[in-house]
N, C-alpha and C positions, 0 to 999 in steps of 0.2 A: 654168848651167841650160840644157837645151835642149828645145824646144816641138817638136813631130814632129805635123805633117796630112799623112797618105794621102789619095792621090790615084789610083786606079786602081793603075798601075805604078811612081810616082814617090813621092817625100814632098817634102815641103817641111819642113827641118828649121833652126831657127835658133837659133846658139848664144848664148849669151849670158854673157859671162865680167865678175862682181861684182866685176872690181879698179876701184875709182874711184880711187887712190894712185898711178897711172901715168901715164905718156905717149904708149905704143903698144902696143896688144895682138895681134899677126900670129895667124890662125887656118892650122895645119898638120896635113893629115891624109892618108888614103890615098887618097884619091878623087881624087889628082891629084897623086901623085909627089912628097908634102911640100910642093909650092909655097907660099910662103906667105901669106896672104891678110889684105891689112889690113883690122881689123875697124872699123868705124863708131862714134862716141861717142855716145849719146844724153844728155838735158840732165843728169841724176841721176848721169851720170860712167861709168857701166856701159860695155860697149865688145857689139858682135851685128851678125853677119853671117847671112844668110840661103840657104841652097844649096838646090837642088832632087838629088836621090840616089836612083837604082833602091831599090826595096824590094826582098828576099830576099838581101841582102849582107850584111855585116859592116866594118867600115871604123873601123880606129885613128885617135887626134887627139889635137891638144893646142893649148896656148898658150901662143906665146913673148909674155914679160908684160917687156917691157925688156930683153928680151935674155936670159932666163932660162926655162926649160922647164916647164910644170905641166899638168898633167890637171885635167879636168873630176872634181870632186867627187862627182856624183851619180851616175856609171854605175860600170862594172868596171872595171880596171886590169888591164894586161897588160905585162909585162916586156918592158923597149926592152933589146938589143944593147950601150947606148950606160950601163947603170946607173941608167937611168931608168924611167919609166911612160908610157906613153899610157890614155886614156881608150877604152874600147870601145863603137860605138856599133851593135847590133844592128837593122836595117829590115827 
């Protein structure tokens, strides 16, 4: 699920990926070269991280859930290189 506030030029977007069955969920997108970014647990098991991201871009993501690749559910998907999917997130 992700929650998106504008902010003039910015958004404040934060992801939130519904695996509670895990141990570590890295958030990987284009706004920074794939790096991957460990996401936070809240009490409910959920895992969300929070980024700040120009508006009028486009920018691919996903979540390595264990070690294993998946797209966000609720946006569009677009064909990885690699035989997989990223999530596309339109600002």
């Amino acid at each position: 699920m992700i929650k998106i506030t504008r902010r003039g030029k910015k958004a404040w977007v934060t992801f939130t990926a519904p695996y509670t069955d895990c141990e570590n969920v890295m958030l990987k997108g284009s706004w920074n070269d794939w790096e991957p970014e460990a996401m936070k647990q809240k009490k409910n098991g959920e895992f969300y991280l929070m980024k700040i991201l120009p508006i009028g871009r486009s920018y691919e993501f996903g979540y390595l859930v264990d070690g294993q690749w998946t797209a966000e559910e609720d946006l569009p998907a677009v064909p990885t290189p690699f035989g997989s999917r990223n999530a596309l997130l339109e600002l």
